[in-house]
N, C-alpha and C positions, 0 to 999 in steps of 0.2 A: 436428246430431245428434238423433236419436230421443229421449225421455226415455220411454220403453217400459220398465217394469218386468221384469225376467226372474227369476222365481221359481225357487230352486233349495236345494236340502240343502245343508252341508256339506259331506257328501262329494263332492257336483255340482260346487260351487266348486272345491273342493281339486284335482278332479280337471280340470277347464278350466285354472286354474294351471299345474299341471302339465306341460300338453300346451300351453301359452303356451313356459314356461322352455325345454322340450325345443326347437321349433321354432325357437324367438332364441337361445339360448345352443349349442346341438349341431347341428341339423338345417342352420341357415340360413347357420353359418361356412363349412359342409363344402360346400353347394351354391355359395356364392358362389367356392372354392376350383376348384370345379369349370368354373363358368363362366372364370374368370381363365386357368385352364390350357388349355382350348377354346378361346379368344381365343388364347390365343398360337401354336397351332396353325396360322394363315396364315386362308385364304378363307372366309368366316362361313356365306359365303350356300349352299355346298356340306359346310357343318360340322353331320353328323347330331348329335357327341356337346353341342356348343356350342349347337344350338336345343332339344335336350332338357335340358340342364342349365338355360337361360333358362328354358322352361318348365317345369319342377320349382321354381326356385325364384321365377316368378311365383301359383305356387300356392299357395305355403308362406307368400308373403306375402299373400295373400289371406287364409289360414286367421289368420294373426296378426292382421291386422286383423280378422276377424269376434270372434276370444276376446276383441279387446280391447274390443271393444263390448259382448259377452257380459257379459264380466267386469265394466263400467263401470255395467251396468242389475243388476247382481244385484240381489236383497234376499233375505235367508238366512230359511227356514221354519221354524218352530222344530217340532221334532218331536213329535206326540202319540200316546206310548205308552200311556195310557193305555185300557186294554182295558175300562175300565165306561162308556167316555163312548159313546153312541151315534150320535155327530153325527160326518160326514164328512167334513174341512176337509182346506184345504193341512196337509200335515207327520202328517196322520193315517195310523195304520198300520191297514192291513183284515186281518184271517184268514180267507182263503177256503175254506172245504172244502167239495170236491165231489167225491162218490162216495170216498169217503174219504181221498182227497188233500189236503192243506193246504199252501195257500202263501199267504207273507205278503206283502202289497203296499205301498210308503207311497206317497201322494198328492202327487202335485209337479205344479211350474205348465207 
């Protein structure tokens, strides 16, 4: 395995979690149910809904395995609100305004 750091917010992480739990816990039962019933169906090799349930949920476990690598390299930025510091780092928030438009960006890896 990689030891590649993967820089992210709080809410980055929270939300990689999130979409880990969904996948393993809701997403992954329901395809595996899918497949089990397309199996029992008879002939595999002429079973359209049995090769796309396999494939949905070869995918689903692809995506679990990438969050959990994801999630295994995090290191949390801490955020700098700080509107008098002039210096640009991870976790820094910018104020953009142009042509009178303002939007706020933060800096992540």
């Amino acid at each position: 395995m990689d030891s590649k750091k993967i820089y992210l917010t709080k809410e980055g992480l929270e939300q990689l979690r999130a979409e880990f739990n969904e996948l393993t816990k809701v997403k992954r039962p329901i395809i595996l149910e899918r497949v089990s019933q397309a199996r029992s169906m008879g002939d595999l090799s002429e079973n359209a809904e049995y090769v796309a349930a396999r494939d949905e949920l070869s995918f689903i476990d692809g995506r679990i395995d990438e969050l959990e690598e994801l999630i295994s390299q995090a290191v949390l930025i801490q955020e700098d609100h700080n509107k008098a510091n002039h210096t640009v780092k991870l976790g820094s928030v910018v104020l953009v305004n142009v042509k009178g438009k303002k939007e706020e960006f933060t800096v992540v890896g």
